[in-house]
KELO-629651 format. One record per residue (C-alpha): residue number from 1; x, y, z. Coordinates in steps of 0.02 Angstrom, whole numbers, m for minus. Each point is the difference from the previous one (the first is absolute). Layout:
% residues N
  num       X       Y       Z
  NUM       X       Y       Z
...
This chain:
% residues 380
  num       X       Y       Z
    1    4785    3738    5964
    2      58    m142     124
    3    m168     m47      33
    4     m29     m40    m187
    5     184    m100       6
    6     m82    m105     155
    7    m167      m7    m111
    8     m74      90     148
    9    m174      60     m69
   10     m82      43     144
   11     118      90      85
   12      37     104    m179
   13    m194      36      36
   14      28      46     161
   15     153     120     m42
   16     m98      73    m124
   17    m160      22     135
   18     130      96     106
   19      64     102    m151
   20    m173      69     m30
   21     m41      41     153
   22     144      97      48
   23      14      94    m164
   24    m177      29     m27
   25      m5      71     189
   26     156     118      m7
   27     m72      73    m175
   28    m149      37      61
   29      86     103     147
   30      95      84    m140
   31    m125      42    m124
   32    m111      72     142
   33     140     126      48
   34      10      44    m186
   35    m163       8     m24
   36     m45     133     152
   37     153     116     m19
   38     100     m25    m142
   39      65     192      10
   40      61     m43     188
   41     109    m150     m78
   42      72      96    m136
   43      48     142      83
   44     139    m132      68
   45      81       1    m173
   46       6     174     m62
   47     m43     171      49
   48     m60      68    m166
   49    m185      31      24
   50     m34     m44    m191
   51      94    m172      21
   52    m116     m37     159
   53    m161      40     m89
   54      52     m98    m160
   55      62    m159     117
   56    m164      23     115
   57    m112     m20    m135
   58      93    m135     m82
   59      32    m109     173
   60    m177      20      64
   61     m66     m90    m147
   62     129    m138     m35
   63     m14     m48     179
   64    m151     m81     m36
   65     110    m122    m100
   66     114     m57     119
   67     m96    m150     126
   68     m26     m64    m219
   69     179      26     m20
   70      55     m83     178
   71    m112    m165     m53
   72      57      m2    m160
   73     185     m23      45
   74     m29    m123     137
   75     m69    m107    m139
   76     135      40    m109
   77     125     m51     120
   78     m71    m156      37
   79     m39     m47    m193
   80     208      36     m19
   81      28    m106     150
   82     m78    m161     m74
   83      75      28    m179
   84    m154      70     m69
   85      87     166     m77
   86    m128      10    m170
   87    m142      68      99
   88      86     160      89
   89      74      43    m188
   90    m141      m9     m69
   91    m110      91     113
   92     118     144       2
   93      28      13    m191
   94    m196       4       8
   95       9     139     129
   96     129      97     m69
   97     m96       8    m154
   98    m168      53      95
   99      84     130     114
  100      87     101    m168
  101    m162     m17    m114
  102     m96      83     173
  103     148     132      19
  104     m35      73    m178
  105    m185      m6      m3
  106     m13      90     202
  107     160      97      m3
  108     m53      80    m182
  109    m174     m21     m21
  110     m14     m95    m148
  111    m154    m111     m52
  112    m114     137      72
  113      62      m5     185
  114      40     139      88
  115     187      57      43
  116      38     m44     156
  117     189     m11     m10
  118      94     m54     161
  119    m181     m50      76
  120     m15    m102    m160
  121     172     m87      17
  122     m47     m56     171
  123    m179     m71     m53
  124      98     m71    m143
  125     127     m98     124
  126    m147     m55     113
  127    m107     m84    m138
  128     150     m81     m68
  129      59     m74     187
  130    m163     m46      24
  131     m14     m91    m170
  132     160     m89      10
  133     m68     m75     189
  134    m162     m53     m92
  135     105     m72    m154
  136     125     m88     103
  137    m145     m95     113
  138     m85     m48    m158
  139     184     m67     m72
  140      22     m94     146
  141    m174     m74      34
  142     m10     m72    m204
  143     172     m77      48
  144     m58     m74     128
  145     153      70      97
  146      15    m118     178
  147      27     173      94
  148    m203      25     m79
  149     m98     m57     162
  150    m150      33     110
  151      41     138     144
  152      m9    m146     141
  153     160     m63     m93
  154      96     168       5
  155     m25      m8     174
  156     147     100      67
  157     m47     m28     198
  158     140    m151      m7
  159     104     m12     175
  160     150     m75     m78
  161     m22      85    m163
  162     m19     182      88
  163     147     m27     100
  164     101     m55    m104
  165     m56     130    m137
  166      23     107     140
  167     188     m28       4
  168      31      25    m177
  169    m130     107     m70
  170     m13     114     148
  171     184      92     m12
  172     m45       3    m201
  173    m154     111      19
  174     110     122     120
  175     141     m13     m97
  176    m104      67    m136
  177    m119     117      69
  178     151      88      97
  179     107     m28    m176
  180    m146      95     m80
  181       8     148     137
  182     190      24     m10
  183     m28      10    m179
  184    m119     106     m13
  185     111     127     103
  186     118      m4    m116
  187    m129      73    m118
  188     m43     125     128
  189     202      54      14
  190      m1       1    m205
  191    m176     113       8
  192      51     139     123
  193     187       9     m91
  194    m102      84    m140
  195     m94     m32    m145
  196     165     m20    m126
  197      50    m142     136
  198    m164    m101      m8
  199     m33      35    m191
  200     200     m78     m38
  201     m50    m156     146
  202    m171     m29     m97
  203      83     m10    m168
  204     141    m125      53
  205    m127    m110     101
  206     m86     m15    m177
  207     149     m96     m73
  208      42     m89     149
  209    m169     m50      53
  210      21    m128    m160
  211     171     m71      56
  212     m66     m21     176
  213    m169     m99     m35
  214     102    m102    m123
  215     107     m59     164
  216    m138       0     102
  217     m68    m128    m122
  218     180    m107       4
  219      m9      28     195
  220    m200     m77      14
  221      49    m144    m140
  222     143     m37     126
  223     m99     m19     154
  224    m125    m118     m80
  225     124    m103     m79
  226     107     m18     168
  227    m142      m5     115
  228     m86    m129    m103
  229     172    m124       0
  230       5      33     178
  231    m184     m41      38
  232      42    m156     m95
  233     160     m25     119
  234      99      10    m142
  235     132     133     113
  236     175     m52    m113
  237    m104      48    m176
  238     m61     160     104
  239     167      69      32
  240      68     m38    m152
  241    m151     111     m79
  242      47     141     111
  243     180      12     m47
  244     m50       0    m183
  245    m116     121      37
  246     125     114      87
  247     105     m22    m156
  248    m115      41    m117
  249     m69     151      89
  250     182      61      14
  251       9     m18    m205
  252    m158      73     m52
  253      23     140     110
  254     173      36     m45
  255     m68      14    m173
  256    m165     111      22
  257      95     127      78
  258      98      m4    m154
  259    m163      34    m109
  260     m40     113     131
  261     144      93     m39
  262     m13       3    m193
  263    m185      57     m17
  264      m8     132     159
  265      21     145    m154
  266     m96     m84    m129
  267    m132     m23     167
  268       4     175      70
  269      m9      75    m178
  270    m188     m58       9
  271     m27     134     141
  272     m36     178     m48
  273      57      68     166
  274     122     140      48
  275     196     m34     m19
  276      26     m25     177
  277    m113    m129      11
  278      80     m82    m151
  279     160       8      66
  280     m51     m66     198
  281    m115    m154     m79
  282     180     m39    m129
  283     110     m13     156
  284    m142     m79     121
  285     m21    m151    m138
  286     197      11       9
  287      m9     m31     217
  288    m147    m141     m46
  289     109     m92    m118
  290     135      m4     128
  291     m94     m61     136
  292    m133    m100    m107
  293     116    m171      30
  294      m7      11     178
  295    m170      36       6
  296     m51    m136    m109
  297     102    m133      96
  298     m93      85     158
  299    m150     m18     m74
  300      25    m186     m51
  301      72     m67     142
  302    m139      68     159
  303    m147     m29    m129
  304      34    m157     m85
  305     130     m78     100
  306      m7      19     177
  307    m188      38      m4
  308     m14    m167     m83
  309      54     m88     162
  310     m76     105     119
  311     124      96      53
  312     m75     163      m5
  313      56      55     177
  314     143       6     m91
  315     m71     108    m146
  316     m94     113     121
  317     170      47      65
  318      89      29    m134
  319    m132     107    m107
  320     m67     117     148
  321     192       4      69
  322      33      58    m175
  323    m133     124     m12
  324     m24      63     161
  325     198      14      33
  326      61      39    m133
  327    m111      71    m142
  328    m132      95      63
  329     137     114     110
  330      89      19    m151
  331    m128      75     m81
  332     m53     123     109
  333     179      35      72
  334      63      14    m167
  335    m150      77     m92
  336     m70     125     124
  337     134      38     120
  338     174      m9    m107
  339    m127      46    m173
  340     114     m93    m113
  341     m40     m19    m162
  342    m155    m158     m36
  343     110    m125     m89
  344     142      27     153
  345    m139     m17     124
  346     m65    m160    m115
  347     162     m68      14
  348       3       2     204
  349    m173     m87      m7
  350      56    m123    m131
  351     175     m60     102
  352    m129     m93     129
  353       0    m139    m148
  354     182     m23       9
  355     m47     m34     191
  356    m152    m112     m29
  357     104    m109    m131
  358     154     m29      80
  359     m68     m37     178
  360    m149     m94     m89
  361     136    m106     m91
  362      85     m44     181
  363    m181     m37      49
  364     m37    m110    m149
  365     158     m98      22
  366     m33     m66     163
  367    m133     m81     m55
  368    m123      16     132
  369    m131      34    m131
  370       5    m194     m56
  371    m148     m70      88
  372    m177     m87     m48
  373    m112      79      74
  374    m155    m115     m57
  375      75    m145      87
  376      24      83     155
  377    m201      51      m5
  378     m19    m182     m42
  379     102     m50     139
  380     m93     103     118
């Protein structure tokens, strides 16, 4: 985004170059291990043999999506960076739409096709993934997009660009693949704490899944807008967007949690579950809407704020501090060694947000994220 400030085409090209390469790369290495022993990976999550034979058949298919999926975003993050938002909506809208029309014809075996349930979900996911990469290159190639060019252009094999890229992207892909492992560990903790515990954590995440993409979306709008008012050396107008966006984070997350706390019944009601798990999902919505503020401001500030400036040293530390530290040894201290309850044990994951946003505020205020980065590639 503070290329397109500088009107800095080629490098944008050559960002993108990188982008592919890396992502395409490190799905490939992913969807292989899926692909040849799917049972091995999800006997990591759960130890009921029906789960793992369910999960195997479902991840050794949709695998196959994921190098589609890895492009696809790349593309989408660079169409967001230059202000061209239309295309990703629409190819997802499209996608949705193709993925839940496939999910009833596989999954049931309408129209003639056989049943294939959770085999059919997963062929249903890849042929949408795959579609929505098709639709959004044809999109983008009628529009005449400038980050449409020849492969010479994407070129990512740029000295200055790769080192620099190597500075700011570099701690962003561990801070995310090691994000993604500590994560995933707290799934493992939830799994092996029963399955009452994972069935209650599954149901929340349903709810709160919506709450969180709609910050993720304030948190990516943030770090174009900043970095592309920084790219254009426009630093005073830059930190003056980040303190409103700090504000208005603060608001809108003050007031979810509200909502959150108003429709949890109406929400869980939906469920035809045992009691217990009624009652653990009402009081883990009840530890989300707590914490949801601090996560949100979290959330905001290392993805669209300091991220926007390259400062993601900074972000590295403060998310894998957070998980590694904190959360992931409160789950498993609190889940499999104390075995309290799941929404006590969600709350000990959850407090690592406090953490994040009030020593990513101290972070945020000293500025160090305030920097153009395209002039100092220019410069170099």
């Amino acid at each position: 985004s503070q290329y397109w400030g500088n009107n800095d085409i080629k490098n944008i090209r050559k960002v993108l170059g990188i982008g592919l390469l890396l992502s395409i790369t490190g799905s490939i290495i992913f969807s292989s291990a899926a692909f040849i022993m799917p049972d091995k990976l999800m006997m990591i999550f759960t130890e009921s043999d029906n789960a793992i034979t369910i999960g195997a058949a479902y991840l050794g298919v949709v695998c196959i999506s994921y190098p589609f999926t890895a492009a696809t975003d790349i593309y989408v993050s660079t169409m967001r960076a230059i202000g061209e938002v239309k295309v990703p909506v629409i190819s997802s809208i499209f996608a949705i739409i193709v993925n839940i029309i496939l999910n009833y014809i596989l999954i049931f075996g309408k129209f003639g096709m056989p049943v294939l349930g959770v085999v059919g979900a997963a062929v249903a996911t890849v042929a949408a993934r795959i579609f929505e990469f098709l639709l959004t290159i044809i999109i983008i190639s009628i529009k005449k997009s400038p980050i449409i060019c020849s492969i010479a252009k994407l070129n990512p094999f740029s000295k200055e660009l790769i080192s620099q890229f190597g500075k700011t992207a570099l701690p962003v892909i561990i801070n995310e693949f090691f994000w993604g492992v500590g994560t995933t560990l707290f799934s493992v903790a939830y799994g092996r704490m029963g399955d009452a515990a994972i069935a209650s954590i599954t149901i929340s995440t349903a709810l709160q899944d919506l709450l969180v993409v709609s910050f993720q979306g304030i948190a990516i709008a943030t770090v174009i807008i900043l970095g592309n008012e920084m790219g254009a050396n426009n630093l005073k107008k830059a930190k003056l967007y980040g303190s409103y966006s700090y504000v208005l984070t603060f608001l809108v997350g003050v007031f979810a949690s509200i909502l959150i706390m108003i429709f949890r019944i109406p929400f869980v009601s939906l469920y035809k579950v045992s009691d217990n798990v009624i009652e653990n999902v009402k009081l883990c919505l009840m530890v989300f809407a707590f914490f949801f503020p601090f996560k949100a401001i979290a959330t905001v500030n290392i993805v669209g704020i300091l991220r926007s400036g390259g400062d993601t040293l900074a972000c590295l530390f403060l998310d894998l501090s957070a998980v590694w530290l904190i959360g992931v040894p409160m789950a498993f201290i609190g889940g499999l060694y104390f075995k309290f309850p799941i929404y006590t044990v969600y709350a000990m994951v959850l407090s690592s947000e406090v953490y994040k946003a009030f020593v990513g505020y101290i972070r945020y205020k000293q500025g160090k994220w305030l920097k153009n980065l395209a002039i100092e590639l220019t410069a170099s």
